[in-house]
N, C-alpha and C positions, 0 to 999 in steps of 0.2 A: 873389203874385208873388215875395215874397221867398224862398217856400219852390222856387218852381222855380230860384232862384241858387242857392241853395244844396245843390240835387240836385243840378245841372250839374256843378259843382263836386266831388263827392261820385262814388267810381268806381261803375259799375255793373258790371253782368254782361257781358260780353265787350268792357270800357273798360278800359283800363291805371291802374295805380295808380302814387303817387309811388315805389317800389320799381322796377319797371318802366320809367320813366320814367330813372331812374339808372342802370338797367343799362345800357338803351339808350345812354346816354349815355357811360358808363366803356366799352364795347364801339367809338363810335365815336371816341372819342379815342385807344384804343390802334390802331385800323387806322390814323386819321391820323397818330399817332405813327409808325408802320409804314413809311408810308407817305411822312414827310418825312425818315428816315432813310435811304431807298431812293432818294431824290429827291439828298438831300446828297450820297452815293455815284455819284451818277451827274453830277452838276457836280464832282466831284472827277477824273472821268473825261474830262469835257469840256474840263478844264483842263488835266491830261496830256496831251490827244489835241493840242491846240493848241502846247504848247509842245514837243512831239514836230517838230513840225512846224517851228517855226521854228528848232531845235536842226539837221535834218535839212535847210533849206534854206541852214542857213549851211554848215554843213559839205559841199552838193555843189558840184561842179566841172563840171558842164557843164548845157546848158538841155534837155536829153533828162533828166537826172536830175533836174533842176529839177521837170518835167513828169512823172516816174515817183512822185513823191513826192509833187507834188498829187494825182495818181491815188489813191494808195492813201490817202492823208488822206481826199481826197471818199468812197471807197468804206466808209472805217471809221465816219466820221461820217453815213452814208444806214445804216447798219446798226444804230445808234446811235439814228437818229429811226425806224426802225422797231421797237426792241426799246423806246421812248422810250413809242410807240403803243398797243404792246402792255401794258405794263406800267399805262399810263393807263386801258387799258379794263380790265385786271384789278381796279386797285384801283377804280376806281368800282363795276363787280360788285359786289365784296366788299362795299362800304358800303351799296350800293343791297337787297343781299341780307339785310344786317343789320337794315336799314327795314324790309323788307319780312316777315322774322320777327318783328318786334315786334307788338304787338296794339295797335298803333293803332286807334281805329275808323277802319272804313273801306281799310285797308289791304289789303286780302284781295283785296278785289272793284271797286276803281277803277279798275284798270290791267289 
């Protein structure tokens, strides 16, 4: 018994080893890095987008322009959650694709 803990534990032939194991690791901390830098930038954008807005409804003078300027707020912000979406399924990809080149056992042939 004790010798099969200590094979388990122990890399075999097509099982990743502690090097491996740290690549994978250094690999996905820089995509998250990547990818909360991407994120920051874009609540930075969110933030602009908003106080564009409220800059842009003190300054109009009638309620057609009121209503022109929510327009294009809503229109910039719906372009915003769909570049938002995208950008969500890219980097998941990316990380999911990262796994999935690792030599996990099992990683090949599960999915």
């Amino acid at each position: 018994m004790a010798s099969k803990s200590s094979e388990s534990s122990s890399p075999t032939a097509g099982q990743p080893g502690p090097e491996q194991f740290l690549n994978l690791q250094k690999e996905l901390l820089e995509a998250y890095e990547e990818a909360s830098r991407s994120w920051l930038a874009r609540v930075k954008s969110e933030v602009d987008l908003w106080s564009k807005l409220a800059q842009s409804l003190t300054e109009s003078r009638s309620a057609p322009e009121v209503l022109q300027v929510y327009q294009q707020c809503v229109a910039q912000r719906m372009q915003m959650a769909a570049e938002d979406g995208r950008r969500l399924s890219e980097e998941c990809q990316k990380i999911m694709s990262k796994v999935a080149r690792s030599s996990w056992p099992g990683s090949s042939g599960s999915t």
